[in-house]
N, C-alpha and C positions, 0 to 999 in steps of 0.2 A: 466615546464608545457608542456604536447604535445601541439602536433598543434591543434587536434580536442578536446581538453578536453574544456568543456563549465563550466563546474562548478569545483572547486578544495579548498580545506584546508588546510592550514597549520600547525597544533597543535590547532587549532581552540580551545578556550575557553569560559567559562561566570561561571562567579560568582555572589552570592549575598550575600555580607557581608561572611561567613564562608561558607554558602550553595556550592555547586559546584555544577552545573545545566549541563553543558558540559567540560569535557576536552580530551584535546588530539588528538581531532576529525582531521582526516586525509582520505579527499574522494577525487579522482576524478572522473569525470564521461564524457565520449564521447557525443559529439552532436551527437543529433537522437538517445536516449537512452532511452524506460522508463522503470526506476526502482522502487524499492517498499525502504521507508525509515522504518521501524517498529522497536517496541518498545513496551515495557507496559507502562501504564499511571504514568507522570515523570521520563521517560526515558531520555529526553532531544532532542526529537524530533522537537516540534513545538519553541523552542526557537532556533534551529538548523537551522532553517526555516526561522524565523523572523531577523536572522543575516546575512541570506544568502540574503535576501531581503532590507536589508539595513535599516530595522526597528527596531533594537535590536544593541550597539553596544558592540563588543566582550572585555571582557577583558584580552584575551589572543590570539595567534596568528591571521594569515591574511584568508582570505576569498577572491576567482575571481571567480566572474560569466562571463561570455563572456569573457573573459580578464579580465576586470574591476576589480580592488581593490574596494570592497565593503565599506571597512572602509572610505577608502578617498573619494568614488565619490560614498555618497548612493543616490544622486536625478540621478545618472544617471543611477543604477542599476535601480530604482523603474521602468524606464522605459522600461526597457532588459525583467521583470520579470512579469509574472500573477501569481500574488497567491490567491488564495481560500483558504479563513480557515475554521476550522470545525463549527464555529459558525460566518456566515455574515449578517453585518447588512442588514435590510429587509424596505424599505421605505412604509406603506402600501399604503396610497394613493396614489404613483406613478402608474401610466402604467406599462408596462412591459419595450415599446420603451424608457418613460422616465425616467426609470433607469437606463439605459444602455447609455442612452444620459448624463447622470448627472457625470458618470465615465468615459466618452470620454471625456467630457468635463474638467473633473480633470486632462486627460490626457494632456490638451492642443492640442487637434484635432481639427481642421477648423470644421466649422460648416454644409461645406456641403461635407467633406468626414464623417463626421460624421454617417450621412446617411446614407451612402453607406457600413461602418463600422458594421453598426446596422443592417439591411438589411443583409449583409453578415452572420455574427457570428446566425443571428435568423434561417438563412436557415442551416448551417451547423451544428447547438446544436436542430434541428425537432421544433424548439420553434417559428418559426412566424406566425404558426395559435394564438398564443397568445400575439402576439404584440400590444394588445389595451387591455388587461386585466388588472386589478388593479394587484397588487401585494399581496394584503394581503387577494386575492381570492385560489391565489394557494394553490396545495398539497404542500406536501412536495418534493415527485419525482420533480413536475415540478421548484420547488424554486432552486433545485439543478442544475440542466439545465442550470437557466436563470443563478444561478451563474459561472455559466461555461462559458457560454456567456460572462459575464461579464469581465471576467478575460483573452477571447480573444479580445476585442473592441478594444484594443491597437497593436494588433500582437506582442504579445512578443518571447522572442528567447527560454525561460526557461518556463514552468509551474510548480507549486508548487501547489499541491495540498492535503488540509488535510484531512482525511476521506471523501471524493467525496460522498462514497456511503448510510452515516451515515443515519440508520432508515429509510432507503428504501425497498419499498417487492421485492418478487424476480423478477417480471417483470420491473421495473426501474432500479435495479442494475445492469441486462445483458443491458440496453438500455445505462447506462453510461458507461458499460464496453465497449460497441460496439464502442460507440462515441469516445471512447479514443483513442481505439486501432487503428480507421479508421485514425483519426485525426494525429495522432503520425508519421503514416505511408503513408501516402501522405504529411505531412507537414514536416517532417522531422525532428520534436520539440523535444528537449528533456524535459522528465516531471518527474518529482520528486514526488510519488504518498504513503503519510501515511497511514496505513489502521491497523484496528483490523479487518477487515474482511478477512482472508487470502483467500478468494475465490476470492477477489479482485487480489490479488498479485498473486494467480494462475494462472489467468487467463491473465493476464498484463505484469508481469515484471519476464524477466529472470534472472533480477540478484538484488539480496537484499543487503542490508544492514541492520545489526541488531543491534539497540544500548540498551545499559541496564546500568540504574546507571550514566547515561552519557559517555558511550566511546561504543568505537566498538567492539562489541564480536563475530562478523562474517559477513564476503564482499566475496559472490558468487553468486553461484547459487543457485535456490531452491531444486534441486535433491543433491544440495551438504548438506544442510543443513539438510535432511532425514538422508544421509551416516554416516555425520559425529553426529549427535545427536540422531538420531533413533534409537536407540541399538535393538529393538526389531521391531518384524514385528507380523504379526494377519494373525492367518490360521484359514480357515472360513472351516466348513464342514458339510456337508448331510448327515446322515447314511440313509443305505437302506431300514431296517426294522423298523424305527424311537428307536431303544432301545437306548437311552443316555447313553452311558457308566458310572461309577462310580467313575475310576481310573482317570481323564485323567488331573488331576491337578498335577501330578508327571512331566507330559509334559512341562507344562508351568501353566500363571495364568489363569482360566476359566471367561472370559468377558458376554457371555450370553450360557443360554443350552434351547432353547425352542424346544421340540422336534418339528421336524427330524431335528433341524440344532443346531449349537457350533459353539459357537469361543473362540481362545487361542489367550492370549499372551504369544510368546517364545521369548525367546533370537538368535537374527540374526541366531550368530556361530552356532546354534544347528539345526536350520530350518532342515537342510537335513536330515540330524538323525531322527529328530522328525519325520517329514513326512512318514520315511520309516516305523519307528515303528507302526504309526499308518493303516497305509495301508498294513501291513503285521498282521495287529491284529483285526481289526474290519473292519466292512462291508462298506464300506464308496461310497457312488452313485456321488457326487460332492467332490473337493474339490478347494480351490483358496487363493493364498497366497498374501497377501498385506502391504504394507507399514502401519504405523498410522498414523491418519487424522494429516495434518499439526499443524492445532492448538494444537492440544496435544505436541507435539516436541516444538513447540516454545515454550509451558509452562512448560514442563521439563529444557528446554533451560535457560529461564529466573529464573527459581527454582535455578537450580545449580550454575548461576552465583551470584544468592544472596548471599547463603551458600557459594561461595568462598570468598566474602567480610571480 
């Protein structure tokens, strides 16, 4: 294990009865790292999670968070670690402060750094103008927050966190991405960040991990996973005199024609060819070549790893 690796697996497993929910799992990851864990729905993400937290135990290889052997020492991981799951319990009648007081307290925090805990985590998560609100007043955005809060009350070394940004609009999801990113990087934390939202993982994490079926079907980066999965790129174009041509499916596939603009899908190896063809044959006012939107790539990604099953 290096020195700085905060989290690591060893053949990491879980089974259920025949089920196989994770095997084989082999991560490390650097303190001061956040990365993105992603997956389709039973991929073996959130039980990946739960074992890494010392609440799930494995049935096959080992797990260290901070150092710590999860297996052997999970009360002392529980307190190394913040985790957020995608669905937390929500106490309505509590305060805002007295929920947060209630899980310092599970922490076993003095009662008057406790204070000072809650106080803290509410300035740094934008949430102490609602420190005296009930809880089962909130949005959704602000539920998420205070569970974010939550899961700092303790200052842990790790965060875990499972879809952060689940059925938020777009102005709460840049405000938790903000929160993250600022937090990450002045604290030095490393966070472990699930998401179906890859605008989340765009925005966040340089380096992913992708599991499917339960194991790992790719550990990089996100422009690697374009390279290596992306086989085709999307050339977007203007004609001058808006005529949509007829032919231009010999190109590639035709994704929209609303006149004056087209898009194709070609195949990468061909882009240059194509391009030229098209600009030495028709009137063309713009044109601009692009990658496919991530989540398309990861659903081809996770397509073909089925079919190789």
């Amino acid at each position: 294990m290096s020195a700085d690796a905060v989290i690591r697996t060893e053949h990491l497993a879980k089974s259920y009865g025949r089920f196989v929910a994770v095997q084989d799992l082999n991560i490390e990851v650097r303190r001061g790292v956040l990365f993105g864990f992603i997956g389709p729905n039973g991929a073996g993400k959130t039980t990946t999670i739960r074992m890494l937290c010392g609440l799930l135990k494995p049935t096959g290889g080992r797990a260290f968070v901070a150092g710590t052997d999860v297996a052997r020492h999970p009360r002392h991981v529980k307190g190394l670690v913040g985790y957020m799951p995608d669905l937390f319990g929500v106490y309505d009648r509590m305060r805002v402060w007295e929920y947060l007081d209630f899980f310092g307290a599970a922490y076993r925090i003095p009662r008057a750094r406790r204070r000072d805990r809650i106080d803290n985590v509410l300035d740094l998560t934008g949430t102490a103008y609602m420190r005296d609100y009930f809880m089962g007043t909130l949005s959704k955005g602000m539920r998420q927050r205070v569970g974010i809060a939550r899961t700092l009350v303790h200052d842990p070394t790790v965060l875990f966190l499972d879809e952060p940004t689940s059925g938020l609009d777009v102005v709460a999801q840049y405000n938790v991405q903000t929160f993250l990113r600022h937090y990450q990087e002045t604290r030095g934390i490393s966070i472990l960040l699930t998401s179906h939202y890859m605008k989340d993982v765009a925005a966040l994490c340089r380096r992913v991990v992708v599991i499917s079926l339960g194991r790992i079907i790719y550990d990089g980066s996100l422009s690697g996973i374009i390279d290596r999965f992306g086989g085709h790129k999307v050339i977007s174009l203007q004609m001058i005199d808006g005529q949509m041509p007829g032919d231009m499916a010999r190109y590639g596939e035709v994704l929209s024609a609303e006149p004056p603009r087209m898009k194709l899908r070609v195949e990468r190896s061909v882009v240059p060819q194509v391009l030229g063809e098209i600009l030495a044959s028709y009137a063309v006012a713009d044109v601009s070549v692009e990658d496919p939107p991530l989540e398309q790539v990861i659903a081809e990604m996770f397509t073909a790893n089925r079919n190789e099953e």
